[in-house]
Structures are given as structure tokens and as C-alpha cells.
ROBA-763031 format. One record per residue: residue number from 1; residue in three letters; chain; z, y, x of N, C-alpha, C in turn. Coordinates in Angstrom, 2 decimals, always signed. Atoms other than C-alpha are relative to their C-alpha. Last residue first. Layout:
! residues N
<loti num="NUM" residu="ala" chaine="A" n_z="Z" n_y="Y" n_x="X" ca_z="Z" ca_y="Y" ca_x="X" c_z="Z" c_y="Y" c_x="X"/>
...
***
This chain:
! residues 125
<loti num="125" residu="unk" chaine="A" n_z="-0.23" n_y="-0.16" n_x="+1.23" ca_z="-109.98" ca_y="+5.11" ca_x="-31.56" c_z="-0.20" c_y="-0.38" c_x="-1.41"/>
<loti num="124" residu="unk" chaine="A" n_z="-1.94" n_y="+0.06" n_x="-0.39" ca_z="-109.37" ca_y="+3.37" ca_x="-28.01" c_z="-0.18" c_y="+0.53" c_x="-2.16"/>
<loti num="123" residu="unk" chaine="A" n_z="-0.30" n_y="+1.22" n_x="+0.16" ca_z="-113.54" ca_y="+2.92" ca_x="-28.70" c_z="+1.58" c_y="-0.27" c_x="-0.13"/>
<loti num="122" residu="unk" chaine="A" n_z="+0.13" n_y="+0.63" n_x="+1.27" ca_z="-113.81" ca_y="+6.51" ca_x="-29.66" c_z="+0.13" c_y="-1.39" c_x="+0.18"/>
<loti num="121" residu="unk" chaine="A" n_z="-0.42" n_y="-0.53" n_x="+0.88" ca_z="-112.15" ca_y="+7.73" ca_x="-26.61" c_z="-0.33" c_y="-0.59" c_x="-1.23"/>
<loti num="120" residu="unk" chaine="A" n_z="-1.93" n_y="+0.83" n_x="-0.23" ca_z="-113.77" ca_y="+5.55" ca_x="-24.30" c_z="+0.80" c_y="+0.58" c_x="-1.10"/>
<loti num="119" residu="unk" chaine="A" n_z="-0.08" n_y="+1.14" n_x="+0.95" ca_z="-117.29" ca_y="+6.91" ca_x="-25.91" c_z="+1.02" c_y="-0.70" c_x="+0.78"/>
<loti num="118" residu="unk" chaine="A" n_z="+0.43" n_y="+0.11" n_x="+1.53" ca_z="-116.28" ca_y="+10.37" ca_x="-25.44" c_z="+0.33" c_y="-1.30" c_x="-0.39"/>
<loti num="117" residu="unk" chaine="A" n_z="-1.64" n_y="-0.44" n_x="+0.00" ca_z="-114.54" ca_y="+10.10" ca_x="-21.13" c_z="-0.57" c_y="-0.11" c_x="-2.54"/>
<loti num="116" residu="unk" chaine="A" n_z="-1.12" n_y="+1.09" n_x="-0.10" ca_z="-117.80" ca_y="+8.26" ca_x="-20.55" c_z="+1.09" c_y="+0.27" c_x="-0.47"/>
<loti num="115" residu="unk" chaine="A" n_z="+0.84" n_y="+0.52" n_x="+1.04" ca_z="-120.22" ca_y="+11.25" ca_x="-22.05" c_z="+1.17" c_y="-1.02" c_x="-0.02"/>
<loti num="114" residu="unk" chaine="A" n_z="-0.36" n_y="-0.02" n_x="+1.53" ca_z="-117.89" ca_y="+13.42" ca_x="-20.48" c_z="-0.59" c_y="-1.04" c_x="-0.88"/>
<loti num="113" residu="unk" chaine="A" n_z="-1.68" n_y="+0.18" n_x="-0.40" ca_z="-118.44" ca_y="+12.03" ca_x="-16.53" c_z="+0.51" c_y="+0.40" c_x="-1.93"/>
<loti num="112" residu="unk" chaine="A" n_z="-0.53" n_y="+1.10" n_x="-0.19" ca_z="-122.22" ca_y="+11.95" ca_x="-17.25" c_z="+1.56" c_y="-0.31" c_x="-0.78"/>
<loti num="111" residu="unk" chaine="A" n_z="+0.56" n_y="+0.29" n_x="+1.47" ca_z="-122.39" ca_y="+15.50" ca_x="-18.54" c_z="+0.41" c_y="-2.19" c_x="-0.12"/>
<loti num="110" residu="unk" chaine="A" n_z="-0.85" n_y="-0.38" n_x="+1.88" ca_z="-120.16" ca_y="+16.29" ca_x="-15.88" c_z="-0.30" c_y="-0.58" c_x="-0.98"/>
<loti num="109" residu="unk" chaine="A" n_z="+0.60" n_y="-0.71" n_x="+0.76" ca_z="-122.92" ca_y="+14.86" ca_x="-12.79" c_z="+1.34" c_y="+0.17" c_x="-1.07"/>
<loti num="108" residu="unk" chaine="A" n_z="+0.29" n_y="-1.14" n_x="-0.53" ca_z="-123.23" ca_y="+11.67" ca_x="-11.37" c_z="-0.16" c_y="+1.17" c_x="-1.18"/>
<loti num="107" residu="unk" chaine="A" n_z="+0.99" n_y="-0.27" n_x="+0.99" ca_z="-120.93" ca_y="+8.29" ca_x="-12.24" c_z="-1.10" c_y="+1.58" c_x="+0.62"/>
<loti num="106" residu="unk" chaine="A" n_z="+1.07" n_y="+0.39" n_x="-0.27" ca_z="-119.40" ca_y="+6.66" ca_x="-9.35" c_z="-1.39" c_y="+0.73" c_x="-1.16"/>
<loti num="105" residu="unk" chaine="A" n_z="+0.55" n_y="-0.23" n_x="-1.65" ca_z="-116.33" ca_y="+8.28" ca_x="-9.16" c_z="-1.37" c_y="-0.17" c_x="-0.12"/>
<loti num="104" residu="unk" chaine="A" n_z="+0.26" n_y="-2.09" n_x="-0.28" ca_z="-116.25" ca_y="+8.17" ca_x="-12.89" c_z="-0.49" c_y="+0.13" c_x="+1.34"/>
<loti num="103" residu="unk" chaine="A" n_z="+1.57" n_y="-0.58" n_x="+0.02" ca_z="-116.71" ca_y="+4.11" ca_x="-13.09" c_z="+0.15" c_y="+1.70" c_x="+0.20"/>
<loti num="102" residu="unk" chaine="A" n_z="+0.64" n_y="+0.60" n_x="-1.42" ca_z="-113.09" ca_y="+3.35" ca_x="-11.46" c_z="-1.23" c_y="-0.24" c_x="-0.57"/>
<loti num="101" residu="unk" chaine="A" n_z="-0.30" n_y="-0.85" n_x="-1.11" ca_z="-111.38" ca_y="+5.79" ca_x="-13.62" c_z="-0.12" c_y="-1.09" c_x="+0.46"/>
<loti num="100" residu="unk" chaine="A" n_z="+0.44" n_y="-1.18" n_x="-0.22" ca_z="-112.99" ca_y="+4.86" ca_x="-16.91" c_z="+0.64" c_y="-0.05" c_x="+1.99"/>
<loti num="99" residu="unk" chaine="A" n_z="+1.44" n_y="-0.22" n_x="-0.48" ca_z="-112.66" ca_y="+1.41" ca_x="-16.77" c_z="-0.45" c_y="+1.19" c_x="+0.41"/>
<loti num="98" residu="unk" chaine="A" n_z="-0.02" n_y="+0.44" n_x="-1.45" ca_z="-108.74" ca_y="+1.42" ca_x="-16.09" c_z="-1.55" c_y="-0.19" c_x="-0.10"/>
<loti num="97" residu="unk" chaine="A" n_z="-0.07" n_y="-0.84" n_x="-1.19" ca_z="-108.67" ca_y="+4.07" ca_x="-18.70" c_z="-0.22" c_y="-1.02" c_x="+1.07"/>
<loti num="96" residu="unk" chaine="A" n_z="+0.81" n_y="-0.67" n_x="+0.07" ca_z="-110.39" ca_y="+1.58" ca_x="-21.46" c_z="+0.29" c_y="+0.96" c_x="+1.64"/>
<loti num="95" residu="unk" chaine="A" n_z="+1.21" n_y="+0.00" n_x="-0.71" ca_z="-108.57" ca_y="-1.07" ca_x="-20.64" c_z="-0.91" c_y="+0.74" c_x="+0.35"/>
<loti num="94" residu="unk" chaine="A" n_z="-0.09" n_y="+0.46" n_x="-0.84" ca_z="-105.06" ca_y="+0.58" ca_x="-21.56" c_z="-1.62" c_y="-0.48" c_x="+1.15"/>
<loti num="93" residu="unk" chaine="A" n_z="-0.14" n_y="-1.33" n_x="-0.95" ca_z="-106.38" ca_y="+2.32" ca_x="-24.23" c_z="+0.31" c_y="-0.35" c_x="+1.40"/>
<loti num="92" residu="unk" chaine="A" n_z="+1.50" n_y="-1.02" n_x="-0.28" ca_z="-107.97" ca_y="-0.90" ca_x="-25.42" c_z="+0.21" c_y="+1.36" c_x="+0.55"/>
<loti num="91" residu="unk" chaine="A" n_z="+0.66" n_y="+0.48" n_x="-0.26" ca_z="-104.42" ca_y="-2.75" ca_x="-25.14" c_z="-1.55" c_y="+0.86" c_x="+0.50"/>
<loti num="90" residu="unk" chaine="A" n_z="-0.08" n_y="-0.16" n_x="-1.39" ca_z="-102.41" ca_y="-0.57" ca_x="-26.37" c_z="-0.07" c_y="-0.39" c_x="+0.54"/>
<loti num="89" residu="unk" chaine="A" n_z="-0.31" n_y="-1.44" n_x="-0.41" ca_z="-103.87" ca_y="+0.04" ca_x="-29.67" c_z="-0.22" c_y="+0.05" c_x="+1.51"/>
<loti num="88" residu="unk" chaine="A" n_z="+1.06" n_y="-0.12" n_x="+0.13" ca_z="-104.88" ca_y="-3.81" ca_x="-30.47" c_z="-0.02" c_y="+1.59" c_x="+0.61"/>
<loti num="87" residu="unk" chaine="A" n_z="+0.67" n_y="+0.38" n_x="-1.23" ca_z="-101.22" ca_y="-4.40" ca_x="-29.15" c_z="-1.26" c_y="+0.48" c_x="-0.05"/>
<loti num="86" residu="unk" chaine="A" n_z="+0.81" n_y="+0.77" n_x="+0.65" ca_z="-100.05" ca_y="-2.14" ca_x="-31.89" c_z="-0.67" c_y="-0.83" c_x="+1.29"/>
<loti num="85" residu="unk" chaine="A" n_z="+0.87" n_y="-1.23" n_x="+0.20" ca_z="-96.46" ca_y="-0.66" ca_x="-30.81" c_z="-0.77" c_y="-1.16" c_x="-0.12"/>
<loti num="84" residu="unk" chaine="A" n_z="+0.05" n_y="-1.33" n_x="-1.07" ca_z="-94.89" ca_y="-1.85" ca_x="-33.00" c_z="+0.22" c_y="-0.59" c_x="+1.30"/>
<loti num="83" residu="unk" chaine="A" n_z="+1.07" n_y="-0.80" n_x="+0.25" ca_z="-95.96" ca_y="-4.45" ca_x="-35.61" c_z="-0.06" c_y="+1.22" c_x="+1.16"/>
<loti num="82" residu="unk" chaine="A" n_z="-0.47" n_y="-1.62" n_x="+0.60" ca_z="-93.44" ca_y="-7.24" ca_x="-34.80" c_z="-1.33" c_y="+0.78" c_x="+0.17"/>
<loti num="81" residu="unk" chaine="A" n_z="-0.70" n_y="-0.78" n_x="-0.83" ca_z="-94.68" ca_y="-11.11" ca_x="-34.63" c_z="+0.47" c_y="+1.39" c_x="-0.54"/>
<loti num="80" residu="unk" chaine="A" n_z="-1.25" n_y="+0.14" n_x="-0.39" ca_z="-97.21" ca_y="-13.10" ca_x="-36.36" c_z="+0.33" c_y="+1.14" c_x="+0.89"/>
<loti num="79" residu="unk" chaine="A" n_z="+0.34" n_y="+0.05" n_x="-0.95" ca_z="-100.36" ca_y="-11.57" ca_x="-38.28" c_z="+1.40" c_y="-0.35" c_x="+0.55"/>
<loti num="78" residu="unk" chaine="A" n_z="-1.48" n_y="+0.18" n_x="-0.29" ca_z="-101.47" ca_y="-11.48" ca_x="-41.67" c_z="-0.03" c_y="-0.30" c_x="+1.53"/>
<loti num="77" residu="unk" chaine="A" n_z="-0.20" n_y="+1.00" n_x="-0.97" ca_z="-105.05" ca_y="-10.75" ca_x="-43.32" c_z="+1.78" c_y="+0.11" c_x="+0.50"/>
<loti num="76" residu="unk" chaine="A" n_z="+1.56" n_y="+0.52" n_x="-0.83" ca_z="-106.53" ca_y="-9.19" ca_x="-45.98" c_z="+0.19" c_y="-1.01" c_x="+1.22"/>
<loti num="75" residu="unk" chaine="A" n_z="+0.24" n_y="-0.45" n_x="-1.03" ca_z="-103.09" ca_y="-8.42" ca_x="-48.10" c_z="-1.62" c_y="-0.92" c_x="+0.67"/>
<loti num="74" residu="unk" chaine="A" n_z="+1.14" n_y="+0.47" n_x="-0.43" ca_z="-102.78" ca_y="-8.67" ca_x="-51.82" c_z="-0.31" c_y="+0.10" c_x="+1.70"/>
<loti num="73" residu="unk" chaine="A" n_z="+0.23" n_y="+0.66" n_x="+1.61" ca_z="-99.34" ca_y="-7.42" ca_x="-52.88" c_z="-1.42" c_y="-1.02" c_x="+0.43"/>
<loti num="72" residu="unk" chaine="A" n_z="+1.28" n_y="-0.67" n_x="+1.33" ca_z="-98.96" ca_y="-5.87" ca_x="-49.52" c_z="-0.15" c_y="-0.87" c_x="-0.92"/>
<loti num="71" residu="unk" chaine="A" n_z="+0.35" n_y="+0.67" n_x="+1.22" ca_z="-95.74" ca_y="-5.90" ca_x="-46.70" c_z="-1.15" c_y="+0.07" c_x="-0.95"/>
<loti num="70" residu="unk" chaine="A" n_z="+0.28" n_y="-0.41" n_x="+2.02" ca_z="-95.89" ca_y="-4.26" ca_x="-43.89" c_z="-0.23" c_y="-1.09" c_x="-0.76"/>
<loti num="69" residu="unk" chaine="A" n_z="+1.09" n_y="-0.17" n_x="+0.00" ca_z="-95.09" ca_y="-5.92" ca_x="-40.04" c_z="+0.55" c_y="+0.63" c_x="-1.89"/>
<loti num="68" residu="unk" chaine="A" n_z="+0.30" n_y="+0.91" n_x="+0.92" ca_z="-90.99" ca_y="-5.55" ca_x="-39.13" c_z="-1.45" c_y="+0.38" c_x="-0.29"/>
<loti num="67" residu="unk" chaine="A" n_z="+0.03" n_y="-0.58" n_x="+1.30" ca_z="-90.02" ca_y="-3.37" ca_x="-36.18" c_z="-1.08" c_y="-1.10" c_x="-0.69"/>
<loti num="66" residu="unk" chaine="A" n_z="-0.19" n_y="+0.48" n_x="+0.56" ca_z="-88.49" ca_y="-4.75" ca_x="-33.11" c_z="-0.19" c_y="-0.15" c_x="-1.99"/>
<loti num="65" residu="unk" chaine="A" n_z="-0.45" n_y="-0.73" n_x="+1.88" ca_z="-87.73" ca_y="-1.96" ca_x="-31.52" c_z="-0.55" c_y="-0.96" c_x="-0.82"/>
<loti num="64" residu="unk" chaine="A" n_z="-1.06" n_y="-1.04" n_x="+0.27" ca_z="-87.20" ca_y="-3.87" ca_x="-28.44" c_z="+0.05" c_y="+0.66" c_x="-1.27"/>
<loti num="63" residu="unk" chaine="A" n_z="-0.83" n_y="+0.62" n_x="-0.18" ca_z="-89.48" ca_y="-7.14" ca_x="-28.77" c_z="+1.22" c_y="+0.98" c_x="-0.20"/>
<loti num="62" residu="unk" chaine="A" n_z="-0.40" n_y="+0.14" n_x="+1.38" ca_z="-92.07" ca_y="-4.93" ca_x="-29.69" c_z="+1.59" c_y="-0.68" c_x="-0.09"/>
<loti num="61" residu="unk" chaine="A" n_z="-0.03" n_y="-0.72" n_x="+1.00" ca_z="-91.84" ca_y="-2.92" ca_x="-26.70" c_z="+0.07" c_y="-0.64" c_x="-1.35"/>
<loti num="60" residu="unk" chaine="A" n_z="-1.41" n_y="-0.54" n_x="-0.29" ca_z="-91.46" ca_y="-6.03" ca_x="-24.27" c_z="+0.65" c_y="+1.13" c_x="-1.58"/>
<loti num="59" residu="unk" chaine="A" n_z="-0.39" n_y="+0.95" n_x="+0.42" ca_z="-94.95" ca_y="-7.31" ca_x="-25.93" c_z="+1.67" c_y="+0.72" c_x="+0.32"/>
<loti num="58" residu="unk" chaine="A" n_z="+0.30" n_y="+0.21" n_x="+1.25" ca_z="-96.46" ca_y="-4.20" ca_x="-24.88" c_z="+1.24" c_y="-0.75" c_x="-1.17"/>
<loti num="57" residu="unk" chaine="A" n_z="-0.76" n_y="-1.09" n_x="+0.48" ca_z="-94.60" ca_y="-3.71" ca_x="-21.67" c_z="-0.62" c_y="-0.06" c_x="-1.52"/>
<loti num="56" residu="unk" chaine="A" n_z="-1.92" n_y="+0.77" n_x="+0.25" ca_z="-96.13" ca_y="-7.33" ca_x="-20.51" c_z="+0.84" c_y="+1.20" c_x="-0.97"/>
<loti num="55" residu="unk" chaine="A" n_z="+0.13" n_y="+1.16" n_x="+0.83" ca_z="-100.11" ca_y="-6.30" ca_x="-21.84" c_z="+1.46" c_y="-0.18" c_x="-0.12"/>
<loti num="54" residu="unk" chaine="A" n_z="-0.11" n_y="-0.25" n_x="+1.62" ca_z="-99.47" ca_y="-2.82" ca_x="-20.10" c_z="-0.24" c_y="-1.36" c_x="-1.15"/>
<loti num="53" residu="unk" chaine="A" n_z="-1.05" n_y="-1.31" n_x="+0.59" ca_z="-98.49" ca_y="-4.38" ca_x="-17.23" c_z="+0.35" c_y="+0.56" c_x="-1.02"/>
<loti num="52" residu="unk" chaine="A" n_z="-1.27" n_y="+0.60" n_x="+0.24" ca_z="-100.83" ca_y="-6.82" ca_x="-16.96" c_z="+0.58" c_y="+0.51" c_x="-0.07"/>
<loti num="51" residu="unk" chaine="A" n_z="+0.46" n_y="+0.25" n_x="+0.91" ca_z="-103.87" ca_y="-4.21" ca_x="-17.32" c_z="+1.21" c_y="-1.37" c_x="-0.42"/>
<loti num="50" residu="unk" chaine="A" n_z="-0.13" n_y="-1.24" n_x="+1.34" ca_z="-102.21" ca_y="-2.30" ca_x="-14.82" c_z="-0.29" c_y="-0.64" c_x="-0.95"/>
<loti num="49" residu="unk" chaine="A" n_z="-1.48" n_y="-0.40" n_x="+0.06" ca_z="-101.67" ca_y="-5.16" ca_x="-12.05" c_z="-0.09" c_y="+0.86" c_x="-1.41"/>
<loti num="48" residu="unk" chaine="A" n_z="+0.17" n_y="+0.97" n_x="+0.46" ca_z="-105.78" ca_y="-6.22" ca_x="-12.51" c_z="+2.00" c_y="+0.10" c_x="-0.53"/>
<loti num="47" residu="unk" chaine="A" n_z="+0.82" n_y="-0.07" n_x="+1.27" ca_z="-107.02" ca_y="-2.84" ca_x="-12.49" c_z="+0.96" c_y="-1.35" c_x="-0.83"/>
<loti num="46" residu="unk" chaine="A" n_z="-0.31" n_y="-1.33" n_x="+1.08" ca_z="-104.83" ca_y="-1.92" ca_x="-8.96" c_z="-0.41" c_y="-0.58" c_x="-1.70"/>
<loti num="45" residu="unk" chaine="A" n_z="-1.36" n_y="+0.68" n_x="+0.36" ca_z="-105.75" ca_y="-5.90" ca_x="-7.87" c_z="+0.67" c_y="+1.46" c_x="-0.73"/>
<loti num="44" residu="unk" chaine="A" n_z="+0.02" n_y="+1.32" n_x="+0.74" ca_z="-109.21" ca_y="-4.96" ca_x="-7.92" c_z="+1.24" c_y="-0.51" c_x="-0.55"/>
<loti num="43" residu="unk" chaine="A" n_z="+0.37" n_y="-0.60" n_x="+1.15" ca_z="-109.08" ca_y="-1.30" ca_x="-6.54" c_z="+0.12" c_y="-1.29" c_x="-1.15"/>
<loti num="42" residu="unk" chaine="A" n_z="-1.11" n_y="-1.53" n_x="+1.15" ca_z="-106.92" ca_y="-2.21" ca_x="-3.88" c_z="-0.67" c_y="-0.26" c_x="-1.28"/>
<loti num="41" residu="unk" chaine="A" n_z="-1.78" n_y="+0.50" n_x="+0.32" ca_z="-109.50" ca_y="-5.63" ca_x="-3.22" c_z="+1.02" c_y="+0.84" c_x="-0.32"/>
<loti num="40" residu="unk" chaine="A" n_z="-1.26" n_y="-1.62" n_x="+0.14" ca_z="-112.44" ca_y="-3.12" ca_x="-3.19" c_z="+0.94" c_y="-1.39" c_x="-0.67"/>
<loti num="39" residu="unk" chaine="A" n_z="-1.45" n_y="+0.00" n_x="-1.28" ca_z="-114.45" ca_y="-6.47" ca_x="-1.30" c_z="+0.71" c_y="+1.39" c_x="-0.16"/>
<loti num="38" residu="unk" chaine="A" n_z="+0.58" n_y="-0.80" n_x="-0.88" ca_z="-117.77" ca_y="-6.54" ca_x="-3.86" c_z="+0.88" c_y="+0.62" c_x="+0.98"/>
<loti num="37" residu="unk" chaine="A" n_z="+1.19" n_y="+0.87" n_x="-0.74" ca_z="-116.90" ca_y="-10.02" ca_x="-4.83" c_z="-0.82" c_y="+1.21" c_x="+0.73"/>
<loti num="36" residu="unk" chaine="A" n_z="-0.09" n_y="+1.04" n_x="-1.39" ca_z="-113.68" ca_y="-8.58" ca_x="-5.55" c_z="-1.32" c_y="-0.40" c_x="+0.78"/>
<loti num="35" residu="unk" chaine="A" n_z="-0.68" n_y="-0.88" n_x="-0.44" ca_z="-114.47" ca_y="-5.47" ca_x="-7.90" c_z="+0.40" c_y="-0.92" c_x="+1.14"/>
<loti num="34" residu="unk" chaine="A" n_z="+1.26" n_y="-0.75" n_x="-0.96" ca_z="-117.08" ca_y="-7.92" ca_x="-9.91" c_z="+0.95" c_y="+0.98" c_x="+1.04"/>
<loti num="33" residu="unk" chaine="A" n_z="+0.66" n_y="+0.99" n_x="-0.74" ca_z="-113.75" ca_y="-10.49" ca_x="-10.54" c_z="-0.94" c_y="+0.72" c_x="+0.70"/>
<loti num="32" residu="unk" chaine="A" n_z="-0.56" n_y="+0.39" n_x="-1.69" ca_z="-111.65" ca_y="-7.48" ca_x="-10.97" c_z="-0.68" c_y="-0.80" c_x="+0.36"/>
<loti num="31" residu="unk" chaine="A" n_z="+0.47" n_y="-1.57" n_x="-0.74" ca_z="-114.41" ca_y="-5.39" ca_x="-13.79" c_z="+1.10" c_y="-1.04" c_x="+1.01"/>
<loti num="30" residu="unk" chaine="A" n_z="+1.71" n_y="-0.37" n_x="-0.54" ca_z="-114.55" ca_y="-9.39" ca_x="-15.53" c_z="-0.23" c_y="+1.24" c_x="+0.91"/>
<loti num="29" residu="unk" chaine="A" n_z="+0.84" n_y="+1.55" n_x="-0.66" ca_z="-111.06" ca_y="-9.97" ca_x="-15.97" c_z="-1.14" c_y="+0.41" c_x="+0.98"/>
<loti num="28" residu="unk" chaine="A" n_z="-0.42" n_y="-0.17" n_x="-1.20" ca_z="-110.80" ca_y="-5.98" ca_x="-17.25" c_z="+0.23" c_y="-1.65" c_x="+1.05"/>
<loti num="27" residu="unk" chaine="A" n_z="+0.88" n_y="-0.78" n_x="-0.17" ca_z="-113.13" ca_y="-7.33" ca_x="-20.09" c_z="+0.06" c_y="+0.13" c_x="+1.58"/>
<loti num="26" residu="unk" chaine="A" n_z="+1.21" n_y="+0.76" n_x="-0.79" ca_z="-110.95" ca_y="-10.49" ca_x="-20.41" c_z="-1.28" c_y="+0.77" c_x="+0.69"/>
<loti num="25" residu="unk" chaine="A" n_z="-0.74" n_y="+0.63" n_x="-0.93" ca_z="-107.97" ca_y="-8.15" ca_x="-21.24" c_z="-1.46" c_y="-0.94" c_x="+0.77"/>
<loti num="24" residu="unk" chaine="A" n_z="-0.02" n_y="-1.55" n_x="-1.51" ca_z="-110.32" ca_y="-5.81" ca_x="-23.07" c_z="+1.03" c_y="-1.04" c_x="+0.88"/>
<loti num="23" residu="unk" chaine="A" n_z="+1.88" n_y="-0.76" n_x="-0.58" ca_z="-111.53" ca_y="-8.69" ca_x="-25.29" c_z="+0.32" c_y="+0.68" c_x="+0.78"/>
<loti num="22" residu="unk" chaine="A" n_z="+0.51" n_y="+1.06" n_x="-0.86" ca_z="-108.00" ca_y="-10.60" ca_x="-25.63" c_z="-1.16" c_y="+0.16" c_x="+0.44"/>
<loti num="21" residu="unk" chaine="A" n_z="-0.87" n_y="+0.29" n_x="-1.40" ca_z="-106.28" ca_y="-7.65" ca_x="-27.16" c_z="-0.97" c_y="-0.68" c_x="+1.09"/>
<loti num="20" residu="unk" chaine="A" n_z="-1.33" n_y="+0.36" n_x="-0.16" ca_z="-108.78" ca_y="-7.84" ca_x="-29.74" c_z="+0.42" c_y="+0.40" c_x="+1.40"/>
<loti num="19" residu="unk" chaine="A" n_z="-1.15" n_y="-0.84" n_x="-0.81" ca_z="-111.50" ca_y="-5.06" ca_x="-30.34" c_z="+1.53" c_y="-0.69" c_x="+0.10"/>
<loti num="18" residu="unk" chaine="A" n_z="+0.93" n_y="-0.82" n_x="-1.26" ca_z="-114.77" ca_y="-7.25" ca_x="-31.06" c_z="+1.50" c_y="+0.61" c_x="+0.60"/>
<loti num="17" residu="unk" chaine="A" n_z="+0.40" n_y="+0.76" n_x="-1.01" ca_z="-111.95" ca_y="-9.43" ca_x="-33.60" c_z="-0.85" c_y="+0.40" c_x="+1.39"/>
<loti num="16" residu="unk" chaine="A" n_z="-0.79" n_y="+0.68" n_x="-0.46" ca_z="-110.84" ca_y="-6.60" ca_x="-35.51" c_z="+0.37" c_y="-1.01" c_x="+1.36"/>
<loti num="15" residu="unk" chaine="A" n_z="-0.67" n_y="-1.15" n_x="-0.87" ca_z="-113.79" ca_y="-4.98" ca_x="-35.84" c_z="+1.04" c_y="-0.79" c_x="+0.82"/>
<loti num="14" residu="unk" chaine="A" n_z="+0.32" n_y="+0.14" n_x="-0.73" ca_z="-115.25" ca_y="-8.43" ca_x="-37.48" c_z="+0.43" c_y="+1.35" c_x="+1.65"/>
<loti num="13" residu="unk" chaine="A" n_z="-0.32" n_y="+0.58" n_x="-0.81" ca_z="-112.19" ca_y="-8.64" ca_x="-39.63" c_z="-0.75" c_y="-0.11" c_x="+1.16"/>
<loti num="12" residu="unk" chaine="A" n_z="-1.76" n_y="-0.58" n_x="-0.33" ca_z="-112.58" ca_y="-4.97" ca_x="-41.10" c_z="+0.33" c_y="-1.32" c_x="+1.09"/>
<loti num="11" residu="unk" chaine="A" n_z="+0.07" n_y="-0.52" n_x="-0.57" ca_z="-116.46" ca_y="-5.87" ca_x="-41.81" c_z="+1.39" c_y="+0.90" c_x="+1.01"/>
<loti num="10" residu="unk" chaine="A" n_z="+0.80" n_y="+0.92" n_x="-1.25" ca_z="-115.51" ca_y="-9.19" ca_x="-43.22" c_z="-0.51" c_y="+0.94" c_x="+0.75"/>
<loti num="9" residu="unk" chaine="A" n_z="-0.78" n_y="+0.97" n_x="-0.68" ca_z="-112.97" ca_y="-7.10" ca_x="-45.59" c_z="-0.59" c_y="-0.97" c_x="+1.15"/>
<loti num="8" residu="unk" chaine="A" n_z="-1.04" n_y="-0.62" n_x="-0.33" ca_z="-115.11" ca_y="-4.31" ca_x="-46.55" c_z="+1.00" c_y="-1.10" c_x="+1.22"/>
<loti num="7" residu="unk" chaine="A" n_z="+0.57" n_y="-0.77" n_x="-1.14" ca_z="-118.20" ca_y="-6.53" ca_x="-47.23" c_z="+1.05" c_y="+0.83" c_x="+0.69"/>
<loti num="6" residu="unk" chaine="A" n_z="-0.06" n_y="+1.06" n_x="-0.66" ca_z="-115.87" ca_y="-8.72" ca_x="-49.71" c_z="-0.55" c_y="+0.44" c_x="+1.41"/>
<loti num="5" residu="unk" chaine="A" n_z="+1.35" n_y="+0.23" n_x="-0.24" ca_z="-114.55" ca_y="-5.57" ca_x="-51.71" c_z="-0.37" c_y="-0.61" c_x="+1.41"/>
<loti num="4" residu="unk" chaine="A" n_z="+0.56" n_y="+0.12" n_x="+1.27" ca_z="-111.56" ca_y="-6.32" ca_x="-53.86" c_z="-1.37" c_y="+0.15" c_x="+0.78"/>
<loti num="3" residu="unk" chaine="A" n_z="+0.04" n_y="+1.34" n_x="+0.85" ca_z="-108.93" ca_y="-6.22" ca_x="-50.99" c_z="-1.66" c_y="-0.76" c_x="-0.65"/>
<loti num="2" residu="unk" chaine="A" n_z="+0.94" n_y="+0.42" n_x="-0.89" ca_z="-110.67" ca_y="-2.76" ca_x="-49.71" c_z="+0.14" c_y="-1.88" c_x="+0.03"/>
<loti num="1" residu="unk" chaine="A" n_z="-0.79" n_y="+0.83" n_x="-0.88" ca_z="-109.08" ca_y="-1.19" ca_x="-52.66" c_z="-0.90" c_y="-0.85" c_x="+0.88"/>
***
């Protein structure tokens, strides 16, 4: 049980915390502020609309189905609100594509362009 072991559990909350909501929201922050100061205003306000979007439809979604968090005899941590869908989920997929597809253009080469399309993938995963 991951309860019972202390490295488990401080390595579960530090994930946790690197991949909140509030990291890829501040991430994409940071890709519109540099995306302005270099004058792709579309591309800036595109990143900056999507990444609100999926933050508001998030919250909307739980609000609709409305589904209750799990219960556990021992639990590691607790969290207000409904469980579906996972903000931490759809959140980082969310950030993740709006990084990917405004670094690809710029990247050179397939091998490139997969390497990015990998480690987005494993970070969303």
C-alpha cells in the first residue's frame, strides 16, 4: 500500500504539485507573455483563449456530471470538489497541445517534430 510507504507518498505529492493545473496554466502565461513581446498577437491570444477554455469547460464538466471523489480507509491526500473530469488531466493535455503546435512549426526536421509530439505525451501521461 502506498499509504504505509513515506517515500511513495512525498514522491506522489511532489508529482502532484510539478503537474498542477496551476503549472501549465501559468506555463501557457509565460508562452503568451513571450508570444506578445515578440508581436504574434493571433497566436498569443489563440494560446491564451484555449487554455481558458479548457480550464472554464473543465470546471463546467464537473459541475455537470457531478461525480463524487473516492472514498479510502487511509487516504494520502483529499481534495475539494467533484472528481470528473481530472483537472490535473485536462489541464496538461490542454497545455501541452497549445505548446506543441506553436513550437512544431519552428522545430526542424521529423525526428525533431516526434521527439516533441513523445515527451508531450508522456508529460499529459
Amino acid at each position: 500500500m502506498v499509504a504505509h510507504e513515506s517515500w511513495a507518498v512525498a514522491a506522489l505529492k511532489v508529482i502532484a504539485i510539478a503537474f498542477h493545473p496551476w503549472v501549465f496554466r501559468s506555463a501557457v502565461l509565460v508562452l503568451v507573455l513571450v508570444l506578445l513581446s515578440r508581436r504574434a498577437y493571433r497566436l498569443a491570444w489563440w494560446a491564451a483563449i484555449t487554455m481558458t477554455a479548457g480550464s472554464v469547460l473543465g470546471f463546467v464538466l464537473k459541475q455537470v456530471v457531478a461525480r463524487a471523489r473516492p472514498s479510502f480507509d487511509t487516504p494520502t491526500a483529499t481534495a475539494p470538489g467533484f472528481s470528473f473530469p481530472s483537472g490535473h488531466a485536462l489541464n496538461s493535455a490542454v497545455a501541452v497541445l497549445v505548446f506543441l503546435l506553436v513550437i512544431l512549426p519552428g522545430l526542424p526536421g521529423t525526428s525533431a517534430r516526434v521527439a516533441a509530439w513523445v515527451v508531450g505525451g508522456l508529460i499529459v501521461l
